[in-house]
MIGURO-110550 format. One record per residue (C-alpha): residue number from 1; residue in one letter; chain; x, y, z. Coordinates in Angstrom, 2 decimals, padded with zeros to 5 digits, always signed. Layout:
BEGIN
(NUM,A,A,(X,Y,Z));
...
! end
This chain:
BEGIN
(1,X,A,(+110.64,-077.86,+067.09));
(2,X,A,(+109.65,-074.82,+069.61));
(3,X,A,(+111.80,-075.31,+073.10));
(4,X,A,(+109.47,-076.05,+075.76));
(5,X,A,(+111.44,-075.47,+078.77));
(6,X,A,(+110.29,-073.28,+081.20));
(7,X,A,(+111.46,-069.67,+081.36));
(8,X,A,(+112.88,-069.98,+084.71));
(9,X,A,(+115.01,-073.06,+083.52));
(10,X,A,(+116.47,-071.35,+080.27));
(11,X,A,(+117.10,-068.75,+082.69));
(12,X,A,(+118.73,-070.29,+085.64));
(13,X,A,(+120.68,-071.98,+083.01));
(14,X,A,(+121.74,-068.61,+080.74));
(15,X,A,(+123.00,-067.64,+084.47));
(16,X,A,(+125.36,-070.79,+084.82));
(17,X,A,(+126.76,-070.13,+081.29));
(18,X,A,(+127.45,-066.37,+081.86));
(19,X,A,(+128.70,-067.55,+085.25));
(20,X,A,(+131.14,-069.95,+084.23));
(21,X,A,(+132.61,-067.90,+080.81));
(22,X,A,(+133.54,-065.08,+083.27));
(23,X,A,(+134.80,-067.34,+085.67));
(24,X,A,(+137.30,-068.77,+083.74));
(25,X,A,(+137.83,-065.51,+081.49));
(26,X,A,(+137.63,-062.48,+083.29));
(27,X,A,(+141.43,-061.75,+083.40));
(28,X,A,(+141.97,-062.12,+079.50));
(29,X,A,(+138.61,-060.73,+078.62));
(30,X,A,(+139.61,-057.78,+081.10));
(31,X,A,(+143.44,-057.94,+078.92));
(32,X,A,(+142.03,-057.92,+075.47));
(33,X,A,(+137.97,-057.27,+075.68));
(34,X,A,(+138.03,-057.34,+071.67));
(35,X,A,(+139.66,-060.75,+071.39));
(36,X,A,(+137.24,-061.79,+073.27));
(37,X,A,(+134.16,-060.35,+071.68));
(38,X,A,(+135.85,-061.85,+067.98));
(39,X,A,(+136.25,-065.50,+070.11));
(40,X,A,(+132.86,-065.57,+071.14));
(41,X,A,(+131.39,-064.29,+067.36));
(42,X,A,(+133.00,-067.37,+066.36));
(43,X,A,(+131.49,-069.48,+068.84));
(44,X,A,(+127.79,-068.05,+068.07));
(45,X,A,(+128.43,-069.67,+064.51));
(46,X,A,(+126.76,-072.83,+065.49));
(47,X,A,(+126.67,-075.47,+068.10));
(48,X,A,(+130.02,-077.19,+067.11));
(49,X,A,(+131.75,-073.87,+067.38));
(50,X,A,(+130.29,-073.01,+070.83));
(51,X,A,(+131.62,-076.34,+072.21));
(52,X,A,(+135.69,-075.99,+071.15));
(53,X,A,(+135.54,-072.73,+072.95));
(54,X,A,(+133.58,-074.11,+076.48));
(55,X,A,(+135.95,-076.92,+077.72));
(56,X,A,(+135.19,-075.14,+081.23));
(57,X,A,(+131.44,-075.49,+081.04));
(58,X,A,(+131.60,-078.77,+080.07));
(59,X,A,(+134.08,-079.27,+083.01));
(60,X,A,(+131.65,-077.39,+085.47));
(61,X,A,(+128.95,-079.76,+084.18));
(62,X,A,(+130.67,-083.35,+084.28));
(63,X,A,(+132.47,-082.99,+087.93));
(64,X,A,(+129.37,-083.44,+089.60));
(65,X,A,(+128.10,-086.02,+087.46));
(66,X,A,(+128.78,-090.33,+089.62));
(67,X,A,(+131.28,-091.82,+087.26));
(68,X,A,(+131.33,-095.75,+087.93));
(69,X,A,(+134.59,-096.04,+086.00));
(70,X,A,(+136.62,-093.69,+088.08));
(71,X,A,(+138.51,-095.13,+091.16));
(72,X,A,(+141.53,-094.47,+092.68));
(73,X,A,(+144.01,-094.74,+089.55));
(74,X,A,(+141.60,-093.93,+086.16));
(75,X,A,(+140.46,-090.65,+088.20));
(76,X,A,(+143.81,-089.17,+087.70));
(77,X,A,(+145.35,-090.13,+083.87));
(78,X,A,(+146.80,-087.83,+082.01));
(79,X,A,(+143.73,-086.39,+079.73));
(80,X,A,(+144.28,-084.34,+076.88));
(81,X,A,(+141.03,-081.85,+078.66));
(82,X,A,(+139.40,-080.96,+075.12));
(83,X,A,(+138.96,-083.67,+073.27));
(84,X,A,(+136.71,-083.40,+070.49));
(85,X,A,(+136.38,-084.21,+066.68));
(86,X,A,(+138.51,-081.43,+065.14));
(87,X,A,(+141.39,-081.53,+067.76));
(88,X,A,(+142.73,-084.51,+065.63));
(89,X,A,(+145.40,-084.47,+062.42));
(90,X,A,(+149.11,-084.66,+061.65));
(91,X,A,(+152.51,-083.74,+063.35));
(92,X,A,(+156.02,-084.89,+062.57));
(93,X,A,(+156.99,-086.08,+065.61));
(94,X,A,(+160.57,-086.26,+067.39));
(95,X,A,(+162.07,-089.13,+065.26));
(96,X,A,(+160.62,-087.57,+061.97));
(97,X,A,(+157.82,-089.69,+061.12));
(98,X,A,(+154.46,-088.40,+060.02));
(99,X,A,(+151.69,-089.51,+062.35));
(100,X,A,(+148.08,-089.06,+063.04));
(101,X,A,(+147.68,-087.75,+066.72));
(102,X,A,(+146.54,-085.02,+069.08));
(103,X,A,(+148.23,-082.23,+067.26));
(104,X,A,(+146.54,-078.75,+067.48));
(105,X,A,(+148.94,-076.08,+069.19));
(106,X,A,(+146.21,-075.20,+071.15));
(107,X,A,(+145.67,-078.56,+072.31));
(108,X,A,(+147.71,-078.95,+075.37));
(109,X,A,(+146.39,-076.07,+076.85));
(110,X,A,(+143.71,-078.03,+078.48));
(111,X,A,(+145.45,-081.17,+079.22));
(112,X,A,(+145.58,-082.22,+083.32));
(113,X,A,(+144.98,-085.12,+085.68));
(114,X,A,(+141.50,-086.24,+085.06));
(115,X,A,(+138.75,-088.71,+084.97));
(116,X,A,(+139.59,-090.91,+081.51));
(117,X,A,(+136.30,-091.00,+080.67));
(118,X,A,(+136.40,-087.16,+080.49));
(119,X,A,(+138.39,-087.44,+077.25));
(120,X,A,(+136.07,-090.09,+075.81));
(121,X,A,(+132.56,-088.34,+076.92));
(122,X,A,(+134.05,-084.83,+075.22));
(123,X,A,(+134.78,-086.42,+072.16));
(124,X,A,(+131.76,-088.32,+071.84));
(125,X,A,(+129.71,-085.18,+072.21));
(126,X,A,(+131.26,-083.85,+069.65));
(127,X,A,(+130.79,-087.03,+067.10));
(128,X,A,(+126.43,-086.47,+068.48));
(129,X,A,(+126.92,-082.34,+067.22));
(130,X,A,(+128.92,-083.03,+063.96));
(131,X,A,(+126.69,-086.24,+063.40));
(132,X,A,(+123.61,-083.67,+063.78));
(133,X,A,(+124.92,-081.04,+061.54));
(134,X,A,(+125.26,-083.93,+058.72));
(135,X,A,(+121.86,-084.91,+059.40));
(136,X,A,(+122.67,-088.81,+060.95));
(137,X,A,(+120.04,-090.34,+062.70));
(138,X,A,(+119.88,-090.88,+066.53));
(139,X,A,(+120.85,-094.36,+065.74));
(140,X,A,(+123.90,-093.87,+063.21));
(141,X,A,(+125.23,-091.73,+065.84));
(142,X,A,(+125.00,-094.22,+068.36));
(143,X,A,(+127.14,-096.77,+066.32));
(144,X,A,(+129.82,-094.00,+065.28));
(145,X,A,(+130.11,-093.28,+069.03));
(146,X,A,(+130.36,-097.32,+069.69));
(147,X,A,(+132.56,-097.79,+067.10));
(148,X,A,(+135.23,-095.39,+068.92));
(149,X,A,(+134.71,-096.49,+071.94));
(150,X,A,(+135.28,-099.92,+071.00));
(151,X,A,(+138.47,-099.12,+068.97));
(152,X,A,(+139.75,-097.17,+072.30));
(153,X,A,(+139.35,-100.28,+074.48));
(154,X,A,(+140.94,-102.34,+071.80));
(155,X,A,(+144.02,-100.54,+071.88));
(156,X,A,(+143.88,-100.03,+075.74));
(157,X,A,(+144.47,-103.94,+075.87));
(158,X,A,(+146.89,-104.07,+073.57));
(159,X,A,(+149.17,-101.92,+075.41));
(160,X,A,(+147.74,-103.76,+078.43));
(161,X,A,(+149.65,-106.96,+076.62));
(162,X,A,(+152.76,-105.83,+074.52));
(163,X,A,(+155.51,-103.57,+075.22));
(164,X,A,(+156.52,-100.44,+073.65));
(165,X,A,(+153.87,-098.82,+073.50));
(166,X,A,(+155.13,-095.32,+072.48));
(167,X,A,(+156.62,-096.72,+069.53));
(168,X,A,(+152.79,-097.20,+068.52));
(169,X,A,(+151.18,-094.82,+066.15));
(170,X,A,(+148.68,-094.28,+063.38));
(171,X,A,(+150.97,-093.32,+060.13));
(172,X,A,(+151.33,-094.02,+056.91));
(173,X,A,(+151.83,-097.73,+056.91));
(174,X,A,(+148.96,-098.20,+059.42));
(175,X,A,(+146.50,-095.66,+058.72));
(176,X,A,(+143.17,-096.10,+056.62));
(177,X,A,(+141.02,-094.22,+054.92));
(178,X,A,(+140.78,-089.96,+055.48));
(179,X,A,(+143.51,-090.29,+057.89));
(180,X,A,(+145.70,-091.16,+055.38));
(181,X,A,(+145.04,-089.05,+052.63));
(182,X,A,(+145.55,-086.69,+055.76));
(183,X,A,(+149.25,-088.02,+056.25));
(184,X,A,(+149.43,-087.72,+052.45));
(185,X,A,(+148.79,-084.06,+052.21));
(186,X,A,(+151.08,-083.35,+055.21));
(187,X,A,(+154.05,-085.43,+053.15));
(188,X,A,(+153.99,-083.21,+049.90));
(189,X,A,(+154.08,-079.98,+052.21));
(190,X,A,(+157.57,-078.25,+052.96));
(191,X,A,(+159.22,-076.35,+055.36));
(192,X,A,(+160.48,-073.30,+052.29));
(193,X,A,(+156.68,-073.12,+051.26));
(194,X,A,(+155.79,-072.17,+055.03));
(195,X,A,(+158.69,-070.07,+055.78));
(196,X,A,(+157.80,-067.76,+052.49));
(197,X,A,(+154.49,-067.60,+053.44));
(198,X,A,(+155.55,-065.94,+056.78));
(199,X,A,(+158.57,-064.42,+055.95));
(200,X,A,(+160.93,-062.61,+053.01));
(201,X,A,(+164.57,-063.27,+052.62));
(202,X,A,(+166.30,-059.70,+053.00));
(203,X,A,(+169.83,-058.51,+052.41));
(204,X,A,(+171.38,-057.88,+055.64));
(205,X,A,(+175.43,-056.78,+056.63));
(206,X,A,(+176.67,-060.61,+055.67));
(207,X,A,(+174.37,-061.99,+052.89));
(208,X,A,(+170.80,-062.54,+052.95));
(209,X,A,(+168.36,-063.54,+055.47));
(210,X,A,(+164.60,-064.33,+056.49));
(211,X,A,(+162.90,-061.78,+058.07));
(212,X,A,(+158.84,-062.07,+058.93));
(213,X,A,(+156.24,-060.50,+056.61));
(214,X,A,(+153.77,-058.02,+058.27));
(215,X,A,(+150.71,-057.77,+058.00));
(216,X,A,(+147.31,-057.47,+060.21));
(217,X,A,(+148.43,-060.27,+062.58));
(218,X,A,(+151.67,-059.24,+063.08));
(219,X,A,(+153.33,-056.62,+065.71));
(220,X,A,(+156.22,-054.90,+065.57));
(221,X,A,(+158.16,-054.73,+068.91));
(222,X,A,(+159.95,-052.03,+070.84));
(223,X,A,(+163.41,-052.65,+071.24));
(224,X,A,(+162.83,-052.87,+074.98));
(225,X,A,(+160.00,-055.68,+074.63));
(226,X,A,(+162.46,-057.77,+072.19));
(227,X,A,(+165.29,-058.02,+074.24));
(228,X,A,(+162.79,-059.36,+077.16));
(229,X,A,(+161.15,-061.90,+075.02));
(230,X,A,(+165.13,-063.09,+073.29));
(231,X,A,(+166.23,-063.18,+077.42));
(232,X,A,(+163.23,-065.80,+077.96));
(233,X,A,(+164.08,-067.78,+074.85));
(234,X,A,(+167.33,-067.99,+076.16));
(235,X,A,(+166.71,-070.00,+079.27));
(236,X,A,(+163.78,-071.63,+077.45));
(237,X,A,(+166.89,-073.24,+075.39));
(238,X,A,(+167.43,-074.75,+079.37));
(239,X,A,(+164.31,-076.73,+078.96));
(240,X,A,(+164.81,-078.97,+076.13));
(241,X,A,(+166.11,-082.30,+076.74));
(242,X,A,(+169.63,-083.36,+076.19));
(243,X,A,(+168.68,-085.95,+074.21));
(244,X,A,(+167.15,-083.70,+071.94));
(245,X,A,(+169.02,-080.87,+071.41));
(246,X,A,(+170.64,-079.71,+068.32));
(247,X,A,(+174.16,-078.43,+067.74));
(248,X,A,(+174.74,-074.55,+069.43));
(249,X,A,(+174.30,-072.97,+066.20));
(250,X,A,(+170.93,-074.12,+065.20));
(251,X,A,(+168.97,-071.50,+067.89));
(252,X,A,(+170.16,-068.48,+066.44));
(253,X,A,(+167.45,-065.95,+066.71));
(254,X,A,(+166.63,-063.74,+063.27));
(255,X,A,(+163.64,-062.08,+063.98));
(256,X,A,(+161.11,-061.60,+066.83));
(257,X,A,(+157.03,-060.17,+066.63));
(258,X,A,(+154.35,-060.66,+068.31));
(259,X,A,(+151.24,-062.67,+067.09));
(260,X,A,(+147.84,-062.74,+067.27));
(261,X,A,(+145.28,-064.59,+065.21));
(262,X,A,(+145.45,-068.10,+066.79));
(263,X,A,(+142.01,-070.24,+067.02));
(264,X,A,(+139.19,-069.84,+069.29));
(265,X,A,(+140.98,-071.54,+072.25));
(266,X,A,(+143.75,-069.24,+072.20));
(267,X,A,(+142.09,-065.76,+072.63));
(268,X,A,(+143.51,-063.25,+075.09));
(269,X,A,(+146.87,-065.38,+075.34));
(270,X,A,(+149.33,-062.92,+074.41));
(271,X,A,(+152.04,-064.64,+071.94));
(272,X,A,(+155.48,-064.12,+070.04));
(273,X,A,(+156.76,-065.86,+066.92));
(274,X,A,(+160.39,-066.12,+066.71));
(275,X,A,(+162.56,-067.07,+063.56));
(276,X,A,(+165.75,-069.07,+064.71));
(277,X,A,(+168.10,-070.60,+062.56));
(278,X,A,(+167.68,-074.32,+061.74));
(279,X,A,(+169.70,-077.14,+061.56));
(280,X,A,(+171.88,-075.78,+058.83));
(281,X,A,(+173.13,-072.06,+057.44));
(282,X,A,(+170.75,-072.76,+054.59));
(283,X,A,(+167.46,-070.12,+054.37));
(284,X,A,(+165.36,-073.49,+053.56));
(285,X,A,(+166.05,-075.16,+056.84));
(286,X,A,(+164.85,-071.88,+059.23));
(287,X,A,(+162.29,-072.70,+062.01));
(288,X,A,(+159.67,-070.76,+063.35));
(289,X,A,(+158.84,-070.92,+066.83));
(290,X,A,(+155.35,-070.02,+068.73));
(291,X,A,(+155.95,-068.51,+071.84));
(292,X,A,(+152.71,-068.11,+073.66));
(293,X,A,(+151.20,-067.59,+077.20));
(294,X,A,(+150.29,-071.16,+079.01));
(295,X,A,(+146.65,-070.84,+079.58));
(296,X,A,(+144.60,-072.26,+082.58));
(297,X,A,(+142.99,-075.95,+082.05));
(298,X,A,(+139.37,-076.21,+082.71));
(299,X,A,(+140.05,-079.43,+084.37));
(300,X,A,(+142.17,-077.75,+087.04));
(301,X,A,(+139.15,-075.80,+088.33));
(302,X,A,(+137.10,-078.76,+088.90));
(303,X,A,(+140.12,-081.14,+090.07));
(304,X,A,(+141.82,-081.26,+093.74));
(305,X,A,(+145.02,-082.22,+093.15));
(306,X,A,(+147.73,-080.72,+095.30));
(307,X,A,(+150.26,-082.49,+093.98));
(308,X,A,(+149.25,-081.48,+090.15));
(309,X,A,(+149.08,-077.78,+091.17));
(310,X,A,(+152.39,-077.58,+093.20));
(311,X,A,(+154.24,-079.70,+090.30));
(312,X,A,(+154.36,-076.98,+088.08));
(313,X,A,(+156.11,-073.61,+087.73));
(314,X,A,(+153.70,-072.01,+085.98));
(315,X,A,(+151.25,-072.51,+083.15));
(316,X,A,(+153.90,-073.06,+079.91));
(317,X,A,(+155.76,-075.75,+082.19));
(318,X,A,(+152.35,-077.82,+083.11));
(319,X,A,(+151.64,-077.45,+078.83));
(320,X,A,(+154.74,-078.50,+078.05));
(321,X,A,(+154.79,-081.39,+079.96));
(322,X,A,(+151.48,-082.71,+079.54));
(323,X,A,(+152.60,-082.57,+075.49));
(324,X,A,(+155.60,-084.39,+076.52));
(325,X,A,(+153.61,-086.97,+078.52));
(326,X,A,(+150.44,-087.50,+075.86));
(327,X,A,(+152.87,-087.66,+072.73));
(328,X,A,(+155.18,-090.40,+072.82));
(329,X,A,(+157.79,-088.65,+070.73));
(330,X,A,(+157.20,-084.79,+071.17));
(331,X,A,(+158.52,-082.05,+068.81));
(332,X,A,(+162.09,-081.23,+070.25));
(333,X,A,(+161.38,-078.02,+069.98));
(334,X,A,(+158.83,-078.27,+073.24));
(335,X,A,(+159.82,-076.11,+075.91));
(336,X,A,(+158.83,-073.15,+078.24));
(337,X,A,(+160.16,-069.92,+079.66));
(338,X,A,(+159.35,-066.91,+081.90));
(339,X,A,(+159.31,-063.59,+081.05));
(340,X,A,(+161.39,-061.82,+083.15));
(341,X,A,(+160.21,-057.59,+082.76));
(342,X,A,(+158.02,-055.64,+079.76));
(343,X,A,(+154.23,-056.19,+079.88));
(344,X,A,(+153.83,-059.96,+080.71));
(345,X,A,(+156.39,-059.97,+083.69));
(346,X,A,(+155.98,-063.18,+085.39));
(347,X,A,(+154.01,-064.84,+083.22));
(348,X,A,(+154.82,-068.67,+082.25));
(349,X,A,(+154.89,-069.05,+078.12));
(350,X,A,(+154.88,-072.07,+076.38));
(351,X,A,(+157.26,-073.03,+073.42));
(352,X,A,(+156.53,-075.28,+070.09));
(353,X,A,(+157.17,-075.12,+066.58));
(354,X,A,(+155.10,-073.70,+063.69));
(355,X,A,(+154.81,-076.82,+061.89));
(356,X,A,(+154.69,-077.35,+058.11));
(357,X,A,(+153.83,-080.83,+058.50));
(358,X,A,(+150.30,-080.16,+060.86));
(359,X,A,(+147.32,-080.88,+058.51));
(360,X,A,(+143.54,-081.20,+059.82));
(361,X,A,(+141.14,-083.90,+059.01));
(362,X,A,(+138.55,-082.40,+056.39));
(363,X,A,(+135.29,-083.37,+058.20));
(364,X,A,(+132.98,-081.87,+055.45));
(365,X,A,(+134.26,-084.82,+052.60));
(366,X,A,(+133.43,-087.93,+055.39));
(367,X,A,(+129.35,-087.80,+054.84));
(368,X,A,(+128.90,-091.81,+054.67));
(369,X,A,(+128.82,-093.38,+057.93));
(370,X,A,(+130.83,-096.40,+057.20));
(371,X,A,(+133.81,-093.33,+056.24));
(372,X,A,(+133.30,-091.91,+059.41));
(373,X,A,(+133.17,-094.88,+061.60));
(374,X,A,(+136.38,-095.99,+059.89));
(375,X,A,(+137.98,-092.64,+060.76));
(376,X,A,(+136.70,-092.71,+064.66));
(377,X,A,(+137.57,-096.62,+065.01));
(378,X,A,(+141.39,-094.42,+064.49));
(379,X,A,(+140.49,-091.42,+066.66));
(380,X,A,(+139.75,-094.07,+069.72));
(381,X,A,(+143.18,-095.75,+068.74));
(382,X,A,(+144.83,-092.42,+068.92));
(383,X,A,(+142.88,-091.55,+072.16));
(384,X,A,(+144.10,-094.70,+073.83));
(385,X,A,(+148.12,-094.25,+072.60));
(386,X,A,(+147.95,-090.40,+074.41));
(387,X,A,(+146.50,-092.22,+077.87));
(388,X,A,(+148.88,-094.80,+077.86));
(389,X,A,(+152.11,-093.44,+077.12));
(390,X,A,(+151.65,-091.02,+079.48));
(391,X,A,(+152.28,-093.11,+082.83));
(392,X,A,(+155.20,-093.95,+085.12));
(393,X,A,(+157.07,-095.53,+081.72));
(394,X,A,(+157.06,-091.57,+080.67));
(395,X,A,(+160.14,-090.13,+083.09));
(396,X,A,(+158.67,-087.13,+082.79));
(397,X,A,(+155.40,-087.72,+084.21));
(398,X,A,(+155.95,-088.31,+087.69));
(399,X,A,(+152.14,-087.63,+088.61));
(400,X,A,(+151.25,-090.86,+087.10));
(401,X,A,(+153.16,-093.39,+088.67));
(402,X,A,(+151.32,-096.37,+087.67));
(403,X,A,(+150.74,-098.38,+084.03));
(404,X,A,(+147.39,-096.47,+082.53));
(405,X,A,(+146.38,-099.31,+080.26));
(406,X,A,(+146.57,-101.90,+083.13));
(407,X,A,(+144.11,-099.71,+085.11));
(408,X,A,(+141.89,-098.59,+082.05));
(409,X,A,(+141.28,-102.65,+081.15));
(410,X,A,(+140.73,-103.73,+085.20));
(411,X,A,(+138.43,-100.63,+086.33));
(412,X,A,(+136.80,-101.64,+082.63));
(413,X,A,(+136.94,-105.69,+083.24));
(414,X,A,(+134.17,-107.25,+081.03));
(415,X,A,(+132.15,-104.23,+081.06));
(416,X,A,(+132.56,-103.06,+077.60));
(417,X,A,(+128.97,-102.89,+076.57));
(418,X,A,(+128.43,-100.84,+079.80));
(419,X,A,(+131.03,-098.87,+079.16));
(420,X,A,(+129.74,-097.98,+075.69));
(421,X,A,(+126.36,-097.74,+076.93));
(422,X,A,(+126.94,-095.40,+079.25));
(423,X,A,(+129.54,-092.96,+076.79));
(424,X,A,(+126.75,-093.34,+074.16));
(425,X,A,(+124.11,-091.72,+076.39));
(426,X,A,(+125.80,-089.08,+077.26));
(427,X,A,(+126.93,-088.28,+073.85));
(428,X,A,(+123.14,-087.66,+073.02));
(429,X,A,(+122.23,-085.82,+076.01));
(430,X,A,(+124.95,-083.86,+076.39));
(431,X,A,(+124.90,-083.02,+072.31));
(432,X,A,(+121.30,-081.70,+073.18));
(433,X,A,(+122.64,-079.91,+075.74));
(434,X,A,(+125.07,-077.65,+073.76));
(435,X,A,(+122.80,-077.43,+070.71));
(436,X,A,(+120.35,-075.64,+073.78));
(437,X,A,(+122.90,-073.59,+075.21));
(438,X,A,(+124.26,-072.45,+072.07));
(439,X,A,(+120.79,-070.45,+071.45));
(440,X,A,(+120.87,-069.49,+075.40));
(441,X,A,(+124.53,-068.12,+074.86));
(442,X,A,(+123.83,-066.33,+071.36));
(443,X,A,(+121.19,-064.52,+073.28));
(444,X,A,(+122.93,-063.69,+076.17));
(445,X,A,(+126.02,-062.05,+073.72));
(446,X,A,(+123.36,-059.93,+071.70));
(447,X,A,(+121.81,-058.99,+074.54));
(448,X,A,(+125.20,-057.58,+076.52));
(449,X,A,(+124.45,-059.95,+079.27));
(450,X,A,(+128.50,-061.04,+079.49));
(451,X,A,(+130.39,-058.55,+081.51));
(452,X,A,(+133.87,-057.49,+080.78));
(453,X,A,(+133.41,-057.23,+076.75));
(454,X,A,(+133.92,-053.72,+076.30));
(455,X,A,(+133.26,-050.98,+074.33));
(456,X,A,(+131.22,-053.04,+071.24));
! end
């Protein structure tokens, strides 16, 4: 079907896209113009694409918007900030069970204090684009989007009536369906598989050791560069909980590049990986490390929140703790650091292990909609577990210094069909929106209408 819209409108709205990208990219685009230009060829892919990478329009566009369900207390949860359909699989978590959860790397680059609905309208916009690009009817989409928001309200009064809740979570005893052949898969995979993908066992003064593979990713550092990045990991080893830290020996660094290659969300952010030594002397028990720089949340630039801004040092610190607050049992090897000198002085860098166990949901298998509305009945579970175990019970949340689920279920009362009502709405207009300003923004990219991209 043609678009209708006036000129002036698909204009005036081309503007606001260009407006916002810069807006919240100018610095990184300015840093690294061709990461940039290879982010936003990805995004022109297709509608779902174009969403992962604009958390910040969607931001620009919600803040405005009345929210009924927003008062006082649900106006400033913990949100994980880009919540959508393929920002869901598996992680090992600190006690070493397998769970389903909020586990992309990149995840917790958006998370701040936000509306709670936020989290719920991003990911139902994305169930209204994948449900289009599998050809579901207006009205299957409706129920898929009902069916999660039912399953998130379920589990918000749950927590609402037991105790524990962080001891919650969708695993293998509890989990249905694609999520868990998804914990399945991330069982039979091993630590030695993804250490020789990355890296070769060398002969070195005492024996062997790993050392990482190069390749087109991968950058060799200047001695001057590596001793400024090992100085930050150092008093990055300050950050990690007592309570989880291994014995001295286990941090031994081995080898130290830089990175590149992460997803869309990550372009521009300048990164390190960093082999330590693991929990033994054995070569099968190394642990890589992703050291990368703590991006800005889209939330933040639409939120006024003093407190929020002046809580953090820095970018990595406000990632790492928002991880630590929306997973109830974070990978101990969550941290942050400075770099103190070479060519990101000052900058805050987040710090999280290269996972072997971290397997995505295959969304191309789940076609039939009862498949899929079993799988989002789980993703609104998991949605509601990361909201509510990241409140005052969470000591290192002090932002949220009240019981989440307890506010969720009285702002929410008996509402629940208006609730779902109103998230299913705005899952169809808003998917209309993107699929719109996907075209709008594919334009505006072949035309050289965004600024800062460089030399093509």
């Amino acid at each position: 079907m043609p678009d209708t819209t006036p000129a002036s409108e698909r204009d005036e709205r081309t503007s606001t896209i260009i407006d916002v990208l810069t807006d919240a990219f100018a610095d990184l685009m300015a840093a690294d113009p061709a990461a940039f230009r290879h982010k936003f060829r990805k995004m022109a892919a297709d509608p779902f694409a174009f969403y992962r990478g604009t958390a910040c329009l969607f931001f620009a566009d919600v803040a405005d918007r009345e929210d009924r369900w927003a008062d006082e207390r649900t106006s400033r949860v913990w949100i994980q900030g880009d919540l959508h359909a393929e920002n869901f699989g598996t992680a090992m978590d600190g006690t070493g069970r397998l769970v389903f959860d909020v586990n992309d790397f990149d995840d917790f680059d958006e998370a701040y204090l936000g509306h709670f609905t936020w989290d719920l309208q991003r990911l139902a916009a994305s169930i209204a684009l994948l449900g289009w690009t599998k050809a579901l009817s207006d009205d299957d989409i409706s129920s898929l989007v009902e069916v999660y928001v039912r399953a998130y309200l379920d589990q918000v009064r749950w927590f609402a009536r037991c105790e524990g809740d962080e001891e919650w979570s969708l695993r293998l005893g509890t989990a249905t369906g694609a999520v868990r052949a998804a914990l399945l898969e991330a069982q039979q995979s091993t630590r030695v598989s993804l250490l020789d993908r990355v890296s070769v066992v060398a002969e070195v003064q005492d024996g062997y050791d790993r050392r990482f593979r190069h390749g087109p990713t991968v950058r060799v550092l200047e001695a001057e560069e590596r001793a400024v990045v090992e100085s930050a990991y150092r008093r990055y080893l300050d950050t990690i909980p007592p309570a989880k830290r291994f014995r001295s020996g286990t941090y031994a660094i081995k080898d130290v590049v830089g990175k590149s290659g992460f997803g869309i969300g990550s372009a521009g952010l300048p990164a390190y990986s960093l082999l330590v030594e693991g929990t033994s002397e054995a070569l099968e028990n190394d642990v890589v490390l992703t050291v990368k720089q703590g991006g800005v949340p889209a939330a933040s630039r639409v939120v006024d929140d003093p407190r929020a801004r002046e809580c953090f040092e820095h970018q990595g610190h406000r990632t790492t703790v928002s991880r630590r607050a929306l997973q109830a049992h974070a990978d101990p090897w969550s941290g942050w650091c400075r770099m103190e000198g070479g060519p990101y002085d000052g900058i805050g860098f987040v710090v999280s292990e290269y996972s072997p166990h971290e397997t995505d949901l295959d969304w191309s298998q789940l076609t039939e909609v009862d498949d899929l509305a079993e799988t989002l009945a789980q993703l609104g579970r998991a949605t509601a577990k990361a909201h509510c175990v990241s409140d005052v019970d969470d000591a290192t949340t002090p932002l949220v210094e009240f019981q989440v689920e307890d506010a969720i279920a009285a702002v929410v009362g008996e509402r629940d069909d208006e609730l779902v009502a109103d998230v299913v709405r705005f899952a169809h207009e808003y998917g209309a929106r993107v699929r719109a300003d996907h075209a709008l923004f594919v334009d505006a990219f072949r035309g050289g209408l965004i600024p800062g991209l460089g030399a093509r």
